[in-house]
C-alpha positions as CSV (number, residue, x, y, z in Angstrom):
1,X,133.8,80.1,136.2
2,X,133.3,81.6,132.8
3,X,131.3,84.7,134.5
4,X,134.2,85.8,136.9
5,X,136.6,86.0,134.1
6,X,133.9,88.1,132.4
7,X,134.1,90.3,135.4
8,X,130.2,89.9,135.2
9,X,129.0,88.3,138.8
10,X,125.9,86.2,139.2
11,X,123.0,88.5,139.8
12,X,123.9,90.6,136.8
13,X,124.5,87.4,134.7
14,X,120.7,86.7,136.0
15,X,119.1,89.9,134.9
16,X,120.6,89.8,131.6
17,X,119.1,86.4,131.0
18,X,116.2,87.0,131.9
19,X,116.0,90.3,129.9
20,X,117.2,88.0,126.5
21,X,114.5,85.1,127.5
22,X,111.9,88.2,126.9
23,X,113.5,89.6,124.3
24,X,113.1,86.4,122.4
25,X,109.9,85.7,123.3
26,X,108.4,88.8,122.6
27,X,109.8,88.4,118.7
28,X,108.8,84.7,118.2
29,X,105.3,85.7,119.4
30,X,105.2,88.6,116.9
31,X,106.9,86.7,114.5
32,X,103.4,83.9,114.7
33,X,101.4,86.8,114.7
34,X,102.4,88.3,111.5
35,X,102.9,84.9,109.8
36,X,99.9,83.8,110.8
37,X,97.8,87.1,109.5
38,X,99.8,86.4,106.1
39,X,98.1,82.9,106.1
40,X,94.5,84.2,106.7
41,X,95.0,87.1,104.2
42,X,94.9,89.6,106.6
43,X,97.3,92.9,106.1
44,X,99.8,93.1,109.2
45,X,100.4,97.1,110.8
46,X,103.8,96.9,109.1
47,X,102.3,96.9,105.8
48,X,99.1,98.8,106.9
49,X,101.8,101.6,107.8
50,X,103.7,101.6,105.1
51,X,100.7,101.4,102.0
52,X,99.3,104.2,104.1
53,X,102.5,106.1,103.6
54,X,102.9,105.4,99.7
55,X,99.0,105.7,99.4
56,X,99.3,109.8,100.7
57,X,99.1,112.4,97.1
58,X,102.8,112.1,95.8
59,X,104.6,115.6,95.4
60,X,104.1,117.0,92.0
61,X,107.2,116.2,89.1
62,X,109.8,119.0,88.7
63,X,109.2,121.3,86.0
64,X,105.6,120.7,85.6
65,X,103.5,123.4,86.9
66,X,100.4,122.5,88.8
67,X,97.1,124.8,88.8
């Protein structure tokens, strides 16, 4: 079989599977999450975060002094 010339034996081969059926799971159900926010207008935490972030006071220029 292809596993045994892996070197990889059955119950391994298992876990792994399992572990990638999650894996995928867990991204298409985010992945209809955030699309589905974009639809309804609604801001998703990734860009929540992020104009959090760029909203925050901006250091000051170089070379101008501030009082």
């Amino acid at each position: 079989m292809l596993w045994n010339e892996l070197g990889v034996s059955g119950g391994t081969a298992l876990i792994v599977l399992c572990a990638l059926y999650f894996v995928v799971k867990w991204a298409v159900r985010n992945g209809i999450r955030e699309a589905h926010e974009r639809m309804a207008g609604e801001k998703g935490w990734l860009r929540r975060g992020c104009e959090k972030i760029l909203s925050e006071e901006k250091p000051s220029e170089p070379g101008k002094a501030s009082n």
